[in-house]
C-alpha positions in Angstrom: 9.2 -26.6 -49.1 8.2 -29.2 -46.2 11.9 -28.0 -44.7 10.2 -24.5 -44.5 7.0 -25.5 -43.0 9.1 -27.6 -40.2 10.9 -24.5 -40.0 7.7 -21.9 -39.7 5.5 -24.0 -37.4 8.0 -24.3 -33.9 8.7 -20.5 -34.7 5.3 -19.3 -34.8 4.7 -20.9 -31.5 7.8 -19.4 -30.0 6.4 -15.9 -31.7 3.0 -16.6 -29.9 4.4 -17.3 -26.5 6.9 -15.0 -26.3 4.0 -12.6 -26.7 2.5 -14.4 -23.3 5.6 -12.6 -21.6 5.7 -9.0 -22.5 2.5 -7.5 -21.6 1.6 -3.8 -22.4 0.3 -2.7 -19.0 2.2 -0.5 -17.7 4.1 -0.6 -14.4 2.7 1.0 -11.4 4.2 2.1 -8.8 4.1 0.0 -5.2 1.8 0.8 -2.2 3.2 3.4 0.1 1.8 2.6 3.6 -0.4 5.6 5.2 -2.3 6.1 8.5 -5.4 7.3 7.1 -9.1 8.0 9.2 -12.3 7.6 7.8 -15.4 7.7 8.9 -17.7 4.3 9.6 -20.4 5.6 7.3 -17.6 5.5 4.8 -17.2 9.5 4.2 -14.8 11.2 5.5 -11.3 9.7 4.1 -8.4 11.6 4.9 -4.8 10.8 4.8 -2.4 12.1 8.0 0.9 10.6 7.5 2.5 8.6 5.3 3.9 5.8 7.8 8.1 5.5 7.7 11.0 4.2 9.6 10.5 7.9 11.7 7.3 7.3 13.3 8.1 7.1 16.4 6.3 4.2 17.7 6.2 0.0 16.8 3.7 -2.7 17.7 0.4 -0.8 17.2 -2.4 -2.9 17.5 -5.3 -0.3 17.2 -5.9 3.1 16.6 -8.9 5.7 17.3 -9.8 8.9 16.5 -11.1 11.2 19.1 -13.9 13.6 18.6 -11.7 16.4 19.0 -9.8 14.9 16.5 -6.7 13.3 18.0 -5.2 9.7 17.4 -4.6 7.2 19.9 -2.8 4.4 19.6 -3.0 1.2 21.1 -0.1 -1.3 21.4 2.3 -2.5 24.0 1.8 1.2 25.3 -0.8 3.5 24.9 0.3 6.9 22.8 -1.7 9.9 22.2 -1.3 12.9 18.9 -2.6 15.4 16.7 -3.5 14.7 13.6 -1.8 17.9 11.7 1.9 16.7 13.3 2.2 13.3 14.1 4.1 13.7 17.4 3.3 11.0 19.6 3.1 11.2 23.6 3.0 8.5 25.6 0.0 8.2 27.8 0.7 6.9 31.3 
């Protein structure tokens, strides 16, 4: 019987921490990078593009919105688009 016991006891505390390991959350899926505008107020959100290898342009370090609703972007040069399609031109 004390065999058992010895037994039962390092078990149970395998049992308990295995159960540490498998957690039933499920997965969810990663962040997908977007360039979004919104307003400062906080209303306004709306996503333009989601951001990928074809964007067109690297190094951004800021980015506005216009009032007639156009993006610029600020980085080692100075690019200018729509929102609707993201085209980029290069501002000179």
């Amino acid at each position: 019987m004390k065999r058992i016991i010895y037994y039962l006891i390092p078990l149970s505390f395998l049992l308990i921490l295995g159960s540490c390991f498998y957690t039933s959350e499920p997965d969810y899926p990663r962040p997908e990078p977007w360039l979004c505008s919104i307003n400062a107020d906080g209303t306004g959100f709306r996503k333009i593009k989601k951001v990928d290898l074809s964007f067109g342009t690297t190094g951004f370090w800021d980015i506005y919105m216009t009032k007639d609703n156009r993006i610029i972007f600020y980085g080692e040069k100075l690019w200018i688009s729509e929102t609707d399609t993201i085209r980029p031109i290069q501002i000179s």
